[in-house]
C-alpha positions in Angstrom: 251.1 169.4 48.1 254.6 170.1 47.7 256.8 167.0 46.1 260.1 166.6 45.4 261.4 164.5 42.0 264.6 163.2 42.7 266.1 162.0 39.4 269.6 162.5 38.6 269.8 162.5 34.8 268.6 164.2 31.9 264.8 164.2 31.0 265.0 162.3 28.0 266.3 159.0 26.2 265.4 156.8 28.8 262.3 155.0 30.4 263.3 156.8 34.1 263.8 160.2 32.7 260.1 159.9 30.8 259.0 158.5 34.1 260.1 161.6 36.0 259.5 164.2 33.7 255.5 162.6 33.0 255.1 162.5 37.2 256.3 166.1 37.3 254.4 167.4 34.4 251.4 165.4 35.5 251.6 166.6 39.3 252.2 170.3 37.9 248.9 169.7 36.1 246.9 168.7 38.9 248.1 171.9 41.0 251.2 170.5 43.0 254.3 172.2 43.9 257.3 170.2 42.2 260.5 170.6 43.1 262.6 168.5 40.5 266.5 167.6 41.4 267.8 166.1 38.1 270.6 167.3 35.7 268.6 168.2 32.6 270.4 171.1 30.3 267.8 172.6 28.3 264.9 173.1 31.0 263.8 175.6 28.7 262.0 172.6 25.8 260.0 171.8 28.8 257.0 173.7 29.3 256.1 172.7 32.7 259.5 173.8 34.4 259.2 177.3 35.7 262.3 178.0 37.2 266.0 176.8 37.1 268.2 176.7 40.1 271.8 176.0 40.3 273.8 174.5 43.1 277.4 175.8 43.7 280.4 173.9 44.4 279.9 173.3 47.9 276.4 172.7 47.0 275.1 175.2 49.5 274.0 178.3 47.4 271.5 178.4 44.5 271.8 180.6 41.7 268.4 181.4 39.7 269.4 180.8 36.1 266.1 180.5 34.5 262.6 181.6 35.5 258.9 182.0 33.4 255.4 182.3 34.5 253.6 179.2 35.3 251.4 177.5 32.6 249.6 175.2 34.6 247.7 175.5 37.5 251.0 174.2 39.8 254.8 175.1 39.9 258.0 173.2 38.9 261.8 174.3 40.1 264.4 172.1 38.5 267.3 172.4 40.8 270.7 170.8 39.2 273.3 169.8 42.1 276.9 170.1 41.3 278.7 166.9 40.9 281.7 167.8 39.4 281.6 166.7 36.1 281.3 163.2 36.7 278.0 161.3 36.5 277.8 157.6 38.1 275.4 156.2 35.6 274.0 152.5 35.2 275.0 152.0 31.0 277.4 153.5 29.4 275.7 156.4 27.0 276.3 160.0 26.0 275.8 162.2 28.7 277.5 165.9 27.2 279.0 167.9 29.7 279.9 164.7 32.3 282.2 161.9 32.5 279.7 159.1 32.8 280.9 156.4 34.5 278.3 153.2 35.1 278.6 152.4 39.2 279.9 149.1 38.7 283.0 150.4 36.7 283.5 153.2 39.1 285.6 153.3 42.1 284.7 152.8 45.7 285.8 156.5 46.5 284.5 158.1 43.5 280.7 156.2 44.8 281.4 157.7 47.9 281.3 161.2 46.3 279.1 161.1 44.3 276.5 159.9 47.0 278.1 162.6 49.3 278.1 164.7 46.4 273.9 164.7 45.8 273.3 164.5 49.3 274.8 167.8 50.2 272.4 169.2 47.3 269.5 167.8 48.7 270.1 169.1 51.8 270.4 172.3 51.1 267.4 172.1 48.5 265.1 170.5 51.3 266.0 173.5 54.0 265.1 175.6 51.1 261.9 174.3 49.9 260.6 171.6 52.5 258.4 168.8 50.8 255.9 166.8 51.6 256.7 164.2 49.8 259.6 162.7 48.1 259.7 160.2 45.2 263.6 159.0 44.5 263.9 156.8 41.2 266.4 154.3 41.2 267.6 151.6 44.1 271.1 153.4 44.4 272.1 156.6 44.9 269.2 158.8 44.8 267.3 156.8 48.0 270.6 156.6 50.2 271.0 160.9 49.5 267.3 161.8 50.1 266.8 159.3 53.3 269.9 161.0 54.6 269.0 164.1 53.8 265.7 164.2 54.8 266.5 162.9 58.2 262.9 162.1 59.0 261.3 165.2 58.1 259.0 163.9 55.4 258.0 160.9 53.9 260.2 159.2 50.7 259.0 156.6 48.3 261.2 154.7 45.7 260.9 153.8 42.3 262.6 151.0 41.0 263.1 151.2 37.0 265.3 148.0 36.3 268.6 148.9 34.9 270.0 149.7 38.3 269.3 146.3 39.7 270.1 144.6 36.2 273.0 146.3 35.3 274.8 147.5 38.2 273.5 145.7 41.4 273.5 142.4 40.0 276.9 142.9 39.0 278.5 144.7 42.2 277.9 143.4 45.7 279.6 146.7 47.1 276.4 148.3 45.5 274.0 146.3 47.6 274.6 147.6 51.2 273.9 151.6 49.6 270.5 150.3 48.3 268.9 148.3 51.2 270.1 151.7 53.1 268.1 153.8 50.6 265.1 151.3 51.0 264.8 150.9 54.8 263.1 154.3 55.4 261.1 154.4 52.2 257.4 154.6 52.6 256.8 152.5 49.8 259.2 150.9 46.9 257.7 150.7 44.0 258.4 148.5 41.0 256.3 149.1 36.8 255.3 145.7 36.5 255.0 142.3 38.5 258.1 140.4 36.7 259.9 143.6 38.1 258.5 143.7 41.3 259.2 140.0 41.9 262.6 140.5 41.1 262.7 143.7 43.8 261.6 141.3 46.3 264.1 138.8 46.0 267.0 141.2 46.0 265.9 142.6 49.0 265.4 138.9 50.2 268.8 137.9 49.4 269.9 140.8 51.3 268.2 139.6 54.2 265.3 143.0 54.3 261.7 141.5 54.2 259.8 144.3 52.3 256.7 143.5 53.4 253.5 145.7 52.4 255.8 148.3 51.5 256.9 146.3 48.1 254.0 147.4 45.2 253.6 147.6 41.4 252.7 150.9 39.8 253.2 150.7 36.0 253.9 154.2 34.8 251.5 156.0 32.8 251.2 158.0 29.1 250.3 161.4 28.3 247.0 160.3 25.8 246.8 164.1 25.0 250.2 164.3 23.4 250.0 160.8 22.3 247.3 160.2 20.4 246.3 159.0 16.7 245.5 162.9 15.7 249.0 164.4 16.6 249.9 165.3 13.1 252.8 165.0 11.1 253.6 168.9 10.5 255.4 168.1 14.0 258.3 166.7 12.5 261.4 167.9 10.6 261.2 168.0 7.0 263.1 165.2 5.9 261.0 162.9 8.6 258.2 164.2 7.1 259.0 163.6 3.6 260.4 159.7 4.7 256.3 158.7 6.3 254.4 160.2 3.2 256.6 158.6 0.9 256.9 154.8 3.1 254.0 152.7 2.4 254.5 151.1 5.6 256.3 152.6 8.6 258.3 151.0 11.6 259.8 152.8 14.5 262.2 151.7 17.1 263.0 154.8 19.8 265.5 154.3 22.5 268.8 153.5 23.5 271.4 152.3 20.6 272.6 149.6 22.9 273.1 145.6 21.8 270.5 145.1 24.5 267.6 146.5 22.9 267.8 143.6 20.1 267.6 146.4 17.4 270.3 144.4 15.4 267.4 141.4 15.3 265.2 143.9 14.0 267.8 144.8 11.3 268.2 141.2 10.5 264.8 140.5 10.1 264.1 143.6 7.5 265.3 141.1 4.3 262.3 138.7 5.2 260.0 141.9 5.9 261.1 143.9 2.7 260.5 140.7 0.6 256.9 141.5 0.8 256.7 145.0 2.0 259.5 146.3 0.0 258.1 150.0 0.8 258.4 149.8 4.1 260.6 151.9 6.0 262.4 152.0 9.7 262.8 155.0 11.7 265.5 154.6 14.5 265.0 157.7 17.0 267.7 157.5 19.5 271.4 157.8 20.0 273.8 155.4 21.7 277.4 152.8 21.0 275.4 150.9 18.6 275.0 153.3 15.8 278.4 152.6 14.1 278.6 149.1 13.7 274.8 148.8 13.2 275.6 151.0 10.1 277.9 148.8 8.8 276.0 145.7 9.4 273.3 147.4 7.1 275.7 148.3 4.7 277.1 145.1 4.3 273.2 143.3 3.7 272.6 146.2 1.4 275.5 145.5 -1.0 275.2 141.3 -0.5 278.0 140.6 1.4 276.7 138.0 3.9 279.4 136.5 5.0 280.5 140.2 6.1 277.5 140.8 8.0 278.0 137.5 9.9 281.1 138.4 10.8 280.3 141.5 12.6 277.1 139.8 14.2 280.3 137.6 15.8 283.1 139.9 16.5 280.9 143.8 16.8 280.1 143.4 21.2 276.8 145.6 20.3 275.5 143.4 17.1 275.4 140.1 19.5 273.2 137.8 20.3 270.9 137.8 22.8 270.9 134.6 24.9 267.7 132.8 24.4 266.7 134.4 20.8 269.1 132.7 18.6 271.3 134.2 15.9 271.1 137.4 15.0 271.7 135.9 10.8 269.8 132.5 11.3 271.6 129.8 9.4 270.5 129.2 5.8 270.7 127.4 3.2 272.3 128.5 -0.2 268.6 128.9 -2.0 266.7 131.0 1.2 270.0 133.0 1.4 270.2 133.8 -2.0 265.8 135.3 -1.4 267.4 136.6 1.5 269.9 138.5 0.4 267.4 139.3 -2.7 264.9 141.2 0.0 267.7 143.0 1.3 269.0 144.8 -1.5 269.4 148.2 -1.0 268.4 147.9 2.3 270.6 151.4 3.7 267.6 153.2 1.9 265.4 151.7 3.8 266.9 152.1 7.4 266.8 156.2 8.7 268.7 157.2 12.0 266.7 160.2 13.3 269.2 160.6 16.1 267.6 161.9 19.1 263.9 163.2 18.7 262.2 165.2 21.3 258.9 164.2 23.1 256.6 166.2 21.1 258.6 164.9 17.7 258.6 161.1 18.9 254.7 161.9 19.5 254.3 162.9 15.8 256.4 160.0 14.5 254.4 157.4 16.1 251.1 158.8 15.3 252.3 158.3 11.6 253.7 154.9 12.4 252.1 151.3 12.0 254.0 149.4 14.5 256.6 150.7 17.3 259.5 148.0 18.3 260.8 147.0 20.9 262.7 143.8 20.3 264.8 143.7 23.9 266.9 140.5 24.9 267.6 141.9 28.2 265.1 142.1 31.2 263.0 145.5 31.0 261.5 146.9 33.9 258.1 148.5 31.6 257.3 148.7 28.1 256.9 152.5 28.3 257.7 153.2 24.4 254.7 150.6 23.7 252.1 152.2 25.6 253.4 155.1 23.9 252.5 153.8 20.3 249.8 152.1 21.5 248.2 155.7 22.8 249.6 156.7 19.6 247.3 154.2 17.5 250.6 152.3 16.3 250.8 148.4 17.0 253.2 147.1 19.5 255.5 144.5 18.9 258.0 143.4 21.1 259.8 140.6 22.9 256.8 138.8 25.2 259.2 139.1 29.0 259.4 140.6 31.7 257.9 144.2 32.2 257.3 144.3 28.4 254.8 142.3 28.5 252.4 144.2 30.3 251.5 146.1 27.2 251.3 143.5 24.7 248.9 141.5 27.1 246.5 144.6 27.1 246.8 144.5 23.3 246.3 140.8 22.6 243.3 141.0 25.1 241.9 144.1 22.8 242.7 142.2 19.6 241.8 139.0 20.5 245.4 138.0 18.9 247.6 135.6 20.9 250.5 136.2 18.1 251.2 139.4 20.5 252.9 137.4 22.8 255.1 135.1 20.4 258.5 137.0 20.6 258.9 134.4 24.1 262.4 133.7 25.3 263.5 130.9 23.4 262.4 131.8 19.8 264.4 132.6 16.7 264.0 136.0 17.2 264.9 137.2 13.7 262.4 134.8 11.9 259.8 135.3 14.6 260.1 139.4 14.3 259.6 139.3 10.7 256.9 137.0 10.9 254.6 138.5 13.7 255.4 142.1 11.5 254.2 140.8 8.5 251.1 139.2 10.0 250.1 142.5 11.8 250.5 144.1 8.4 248.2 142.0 7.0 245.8 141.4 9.7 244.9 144.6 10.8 244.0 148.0 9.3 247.2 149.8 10.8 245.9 153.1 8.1 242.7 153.3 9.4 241.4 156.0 11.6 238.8 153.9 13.7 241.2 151.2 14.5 243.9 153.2 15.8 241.0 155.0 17.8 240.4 152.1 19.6 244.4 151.2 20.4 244.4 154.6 21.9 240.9 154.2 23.9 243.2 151.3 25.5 245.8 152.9 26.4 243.6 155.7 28.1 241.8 153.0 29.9 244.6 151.3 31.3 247.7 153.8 31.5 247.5 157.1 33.2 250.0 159.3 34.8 246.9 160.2 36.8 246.8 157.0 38.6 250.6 156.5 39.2 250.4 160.2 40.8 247.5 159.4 42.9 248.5 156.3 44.1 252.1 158.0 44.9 250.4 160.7 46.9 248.5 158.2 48.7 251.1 156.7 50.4 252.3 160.0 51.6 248.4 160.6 53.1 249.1 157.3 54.5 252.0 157.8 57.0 251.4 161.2 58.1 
């Protein structure tokens, strides 16, 4: 079958670019034809692109820019569309080569642009190679370009990741009318867990569209091959390398650098942890506004200075507070914040920013890893980076709502361990984080070969690119 990805972005640092770059390599492996539209710059790191092709101006001509033999039994073209050097985005975060401007801060005629913009490319990359199918992630813009593009000649489906409707929709009712456009003709929209299909339904309700049958969860999947307990550590860097065989325990957060991640509680929480692990170590993969004044936050703990490190929790826009999880620095009193301040001595030598790390890197660094974070205080759509570690043989600790709690309820179920799903809105997150990583510590053999066996036996059970692709292509069988 021949499908078209229609993405937008790059193919990493976020849960929709690992969505579409897993569904394209998965589809390549299974024999497909892939057509991916996205705006990746180094095609080249990813082994199951073939062929690059580059829009011009008017976005009517291609120009071949890469091209290698196949190494799977399918084919994948990325095809970039020319947007001139702006890119409507949903947060703000590095996007080199673009001026990224999230929708909801973007003017009405630079929207109208864009969408014209990646329209025109899609046109001209549908005449060129017609699909079968079509899957567009996002609500806005990517559905409103392909339904107008595609002007009926195939079937389109949707893929609704969260920080579209969180972030921009929510917050821009001129943004609601281009959605429930891109929706109408869809096939099927789909959402990665129920908490986020629940909340498709009553946008669309609000907007007066009944989705009907055509609303359905699909959770995305994980690659078990490249994520698995075995993946060893001569994967990664040197210095990486040298941080997990000298760490007693290891910790690793991967994603955005954003204050809605909760990364800062994570921080916070390191004093209590270090107290009684005081060789354990963090690894932060990812890049994002955070990084600066999570340093200094860090510093400030590490040399004492608490009433510093309140401060910025106060006045730093990406160290505050989550509403529903309490402080970020829990009040004290004058003894607990003297063992407080005791565990967190030193504490810069115990934090490590990896900056970004590629798939096959992050793959490494979790197989070494005893638990994977992913402390958010803002609605998530899936907890992709926990079936990740899970696959991986790491445990998975993270706030218990929304789509993140799909994973952690597969892993309690496995474990028999209800503390999975503590980190509830409405805790004091940083005590509660430190608590349930301490008790994982101790309860379970995080070191031992077997037991991360069976965490990865999970994730194969329950999480497969295999089944998101199949169901996809379903839907397409289903129409024609």
């Amino acid at each position: 079958m021949r499908v078209a990805i229609v993405h937008g972005y790059f193919l990493h640092d976020s849960g929709s670019a690992i969505y579409a770059r897993e569904l394209s390599r998965d589809l390549v492996r299974a024999g497909h034809e892939v057509t991916l539209v996205c705006q990746e710059q180094h095609p080249e790191e990813f082994d199951f692109i073939d062929s690059v092709h580059e829009l011009d101006a008017a976005n009517i001509n291609f120009t071949e820019v890469m091209c290698r033999a196949p190494v799977f039994a399918g084919s994948c073209r990325l095809v970039r569309p020319h947007l001139g050097g702006a890119l409507l985005t949903f947060v703000p975060g590095p996007f080199p080569g673009f001026e990224a401007v999230p929708f909801q801060q973007a003017a009405s005629e630079q929207i109208e642009a864009y969408v014209n913009a990646t329209t025109l490319a899609l046109q001209s990359t549908f005449d060129r190679w017609p699909p079968d199918l079509v899957q567009a992630n996002h609500l806005i813009t990517q559905p409103l370009a392909v339904t107008r593009a595609l002007q009926g000649r195939a079937p389109y489906v949707v893929t609704l990741h969260g920080s579209e409707l969180n972030f921009s929709l929510k917050n821009d009712s001129r943004l609601a009318p281009l959605a429930i456009e891109g929706m109408a003709g869809a096939a099927a929209i789909f959402a990665l867990s129920s908490s986020s299909l629940q909340e498709l339904r009553e946008f669309a309700a609000a907007s007066g569209v009944d989705l009907g049958g055509r609303a359905a969860e699909l959770p995305p999947g994980v690659d078990t091959e490249l994520f698995s307990p075995e993946n060893d550590a001569p994967r990664l860097p040197g210095f990486i390398r040298a941080l997990v065989e000298d760490a007693d325990n290891i910790v690793v957060y991967a994603g955005r650098l954003l204050w809605t991640k909760g990364l800062q509680y994570a921080v916070a929480a390191l004093p209590m942890i270090l107290a009684e692990r005081p060789g354990l170590q963090l690894l932060v993969a990812g890049e994002g506004p955070m990084l600066d004044p999570l340093q200094a936050f860090i510093q400030a703990l590490s040399e004492g200075d608490f009433d510093l490190a309140v401060s910025l929790t106060m006045n730093e826009a990406q160290l505050q507070a989550g509403e529903g999880y309490g402080a970020v620095l829990p009040a004290m009193s004058q003894v607990e914040r003297e063992l407080y301040l005791k565990g967190g001595r030193g504490l810069a030598g115990h934090v490590h920013f990896l900056g970004h790390l590629g798939h096959d890197q992050l793959a490494s660094l979790f197989a070494a890893a005893d638990i994977s974070l992913a402390p958010s205080v803002f609605p998530e759509a899936f907890g992709l980076v926990s079936i990740e570690a899970l696959a991986s043989g790491a445990l998975p600790v993270a706030t218990y709502q929304t789509g993140l709690r799909t994973p952690l309820s597969a892993a309690a179920g496995l474990l028999a361990d209800d503390t999975l799903r503590n980190l509830r809105p409405g805790v004091a997150l940083t005590t509660a984080l430190a608590g349930e990583v301490l008790h994982l510590l101790q309860a379970y053999p995080t070191g031992d070969m077997a037991f991360r066996q069976r965490l990865h036996r999970l994730a194969t059970e329950r999480f497969s690119w295999r089944v998101a692709a199949n169901t996809m292509l379903a839907h397409a069988r289903d129409v024609k």
